[in-house]
C-alpha positions as CSV (number, residue, x, y, z in Angstrom):
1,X,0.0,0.0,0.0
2,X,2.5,2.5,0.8
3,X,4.6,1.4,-2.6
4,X,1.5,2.8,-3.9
5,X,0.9,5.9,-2.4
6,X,4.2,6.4,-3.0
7,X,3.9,7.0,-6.9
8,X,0.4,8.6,-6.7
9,X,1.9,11.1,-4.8
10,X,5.0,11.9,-6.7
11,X,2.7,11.9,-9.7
12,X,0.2,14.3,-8.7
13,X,2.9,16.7,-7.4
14,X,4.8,16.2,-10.8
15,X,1.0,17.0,-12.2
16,X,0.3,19.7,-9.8
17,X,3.4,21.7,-10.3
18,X,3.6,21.5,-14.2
19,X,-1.0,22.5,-14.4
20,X,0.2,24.8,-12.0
21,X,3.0,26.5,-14.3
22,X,0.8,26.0,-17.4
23,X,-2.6,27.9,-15.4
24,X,-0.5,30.6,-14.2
25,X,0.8,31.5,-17.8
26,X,-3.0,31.1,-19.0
27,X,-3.9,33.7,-16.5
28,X,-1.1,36.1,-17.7
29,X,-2.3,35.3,-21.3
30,X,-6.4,36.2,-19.8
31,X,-6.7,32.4,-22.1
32,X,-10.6,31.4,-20.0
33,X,-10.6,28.1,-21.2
34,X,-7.0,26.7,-20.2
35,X,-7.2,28.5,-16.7
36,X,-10.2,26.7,-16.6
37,X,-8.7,23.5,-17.5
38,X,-5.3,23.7,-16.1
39,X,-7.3,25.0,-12.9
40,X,-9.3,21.8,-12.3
41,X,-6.2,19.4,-12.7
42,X,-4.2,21.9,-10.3
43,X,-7.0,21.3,-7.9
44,X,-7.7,17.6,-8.3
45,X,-3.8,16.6,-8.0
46,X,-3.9,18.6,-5.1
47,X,-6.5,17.0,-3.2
48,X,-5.0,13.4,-4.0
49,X,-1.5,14.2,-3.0
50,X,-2.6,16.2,-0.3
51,X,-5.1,13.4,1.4
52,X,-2.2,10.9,1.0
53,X,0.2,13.3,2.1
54,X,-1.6,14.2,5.2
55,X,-2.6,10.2,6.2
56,X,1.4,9.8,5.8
57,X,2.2,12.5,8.1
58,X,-0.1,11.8,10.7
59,X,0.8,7.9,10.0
60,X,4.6,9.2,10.8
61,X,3.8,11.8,13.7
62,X,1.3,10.0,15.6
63,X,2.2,6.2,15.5
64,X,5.6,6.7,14.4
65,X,5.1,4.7,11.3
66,X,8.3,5.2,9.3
67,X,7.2,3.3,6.4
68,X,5.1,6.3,5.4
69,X,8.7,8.2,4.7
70,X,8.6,7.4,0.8
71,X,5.2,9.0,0.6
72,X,7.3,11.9,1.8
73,X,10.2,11.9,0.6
74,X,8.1,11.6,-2.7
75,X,5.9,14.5,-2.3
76,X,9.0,16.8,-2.0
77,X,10.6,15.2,-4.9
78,X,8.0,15.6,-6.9
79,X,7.5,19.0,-6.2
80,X,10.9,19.6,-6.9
81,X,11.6,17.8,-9.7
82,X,8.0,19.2,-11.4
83,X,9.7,23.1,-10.6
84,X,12.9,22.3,-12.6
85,X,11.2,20.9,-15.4
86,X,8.5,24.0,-15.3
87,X,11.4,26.1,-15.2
88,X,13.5,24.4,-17.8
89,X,10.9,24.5,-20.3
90,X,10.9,26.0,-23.7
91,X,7.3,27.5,-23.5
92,X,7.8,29.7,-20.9
């Protein structure tokens, strides 16, 4: 299970960050329909990786469960990892 949350996480924070590049150009560009778009996945990857995040952190906090470290370690990676692509790309 927590092989699993593991890659949900760092995939909807690789998802969140690069929607979340691609809205806030839309909304520099006033483009309606791809803030709108890139808007719901930003929000939807959010509330996954959040949920899971949170579950892991209480997991760790409360019960000192340390198997919930990937699910951590993943979430900042894929945050990470998601910025320096954003940044690195050609479109912006």
């Amino acid at each position: 299970m927590v092989l699993k949350y593991t890659i949900i996480v760092f995939i909807t924070q690789l998802i969140f960050i690069g929607c979340r590049t691609w809205n806030i150009i839309a909304i520099s560009k006033k483009d309606i329909p791809s803030v709108l778009i890139s808007g719901t996945l930003v929000h939807i990857s959010w509330l996954v990786s959040i949920a899971i995040g949170a579950v892991s952190m209480n997991e760790l906090l409360m019960n000192f469960e340390w198997k919930y470290v990937p699910v951590i370690i993943a979430s900042l990676s894929g945050g990470l990892i998601g910025s320096y692509m954003s940044m690195k790309s050609k479109k912006l």
